[in-house]
C-alpha positions, 0 to 999 in steps of 0.5 A: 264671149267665152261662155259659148265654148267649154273646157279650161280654155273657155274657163280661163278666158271667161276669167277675163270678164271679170277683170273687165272694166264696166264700160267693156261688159255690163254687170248684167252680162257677168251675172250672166255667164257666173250662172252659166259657169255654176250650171257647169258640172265640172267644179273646176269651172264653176270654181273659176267664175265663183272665185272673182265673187268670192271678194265682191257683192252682187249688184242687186237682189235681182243678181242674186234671185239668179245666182240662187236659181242656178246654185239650186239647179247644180246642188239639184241636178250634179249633186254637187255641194262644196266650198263653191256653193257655200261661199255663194250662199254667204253672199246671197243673203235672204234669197240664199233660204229658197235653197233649203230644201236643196241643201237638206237633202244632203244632210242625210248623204251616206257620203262624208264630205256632201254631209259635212258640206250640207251642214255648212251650207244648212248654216250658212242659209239658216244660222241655227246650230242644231242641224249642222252641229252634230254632223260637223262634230261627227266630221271632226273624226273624218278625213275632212276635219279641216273641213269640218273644223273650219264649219264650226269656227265660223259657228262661233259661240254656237258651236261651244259643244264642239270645243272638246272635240278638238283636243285629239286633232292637236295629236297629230295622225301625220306629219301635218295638222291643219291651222283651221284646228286652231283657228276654228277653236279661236273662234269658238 
């Protein structure tokens, strides 16, 4: 349907496939145009189709082998590395490890937000805190704190080391302190 068209209102009316019951469009049909929408270069329009995945499961593992290869061609491809695709790698379970090698080359980014992201994502995939740790506490300091916070409360426990490093993010530098500062520290 609207997969054949671009821009926010092809992005919209994709949005309708979603909603759509199974007798109207299969989930092989969906699972279809979900990677079609992740190999789009735009992040607004990979946001679109990843958001209705973000509360539901994929069908099975082949719908995940899919996700997977179209998720390792945008981080490949677009350099691209956020919310988007970390939320789909915590759905894709063991077929989220074929990404690795994608995902660790952000790690080493000169920029901020695609290291602190490829921390997330590295995590995500492997459950080992020594790679991600010290580049989300490193994050703490950065204009992404938010972001690195929330990546070191859904460490839990592992992330213990980081606990201190949150006592000069409850000093507010504006007006606004974020509540995944607390809540991170909750977790932990």
């Amino acid at each position: 349907p609207a997969r054949h068209g671009g821009g926010y209102v092809a992005a919209y009316a994709e949005s309708s496939l979603w909603a759509a019951t199974p007798e109207e469009f299969s989930s092989d049909e969906k699972i279809e145009s979900l990677a079609d929408w992740i190999a789009k270069p735009h992040w607004r329009l990979r946001a679109n189709a990843s958001d209705h995945y973000r509360r539901n499961d994929f069908p099975d593992d082949a719908a995940r082998r899919k996700i997977a290869a179209a998720l390792k061609d945008a981080m490949d491809n677009f350099n691209v590395i956020s919310v988007i695709e970390v939320t789909l790698l915590k759905k894709l379970g063991p077929h989220a490890q074929s990404l690795t090698p994608s995902v660790s080359r952000y790690l080493e980014s000169t920029n901020t937000r695609r290291r602190i992201w490829g921390a997330r994502a590295h995590w995500t995939i492997t459950g080992d805190p020594k790679v991600a740790l010290p580049i989300l506490i490193e994050g703490l300091q950065s204009n992404l704190a938010h972001v690195a916070a929330e990546g070191l409360g859904e460490m839990g426990p592992d992330a213990l080391a980081a606990a201190d490093k949150f006592e000069a993010l409850f000093v507010p530098r504006s007006a606004t302190v974020h509540p995944e500062y607390a809540f991170a520290l909750w977790q932990i």
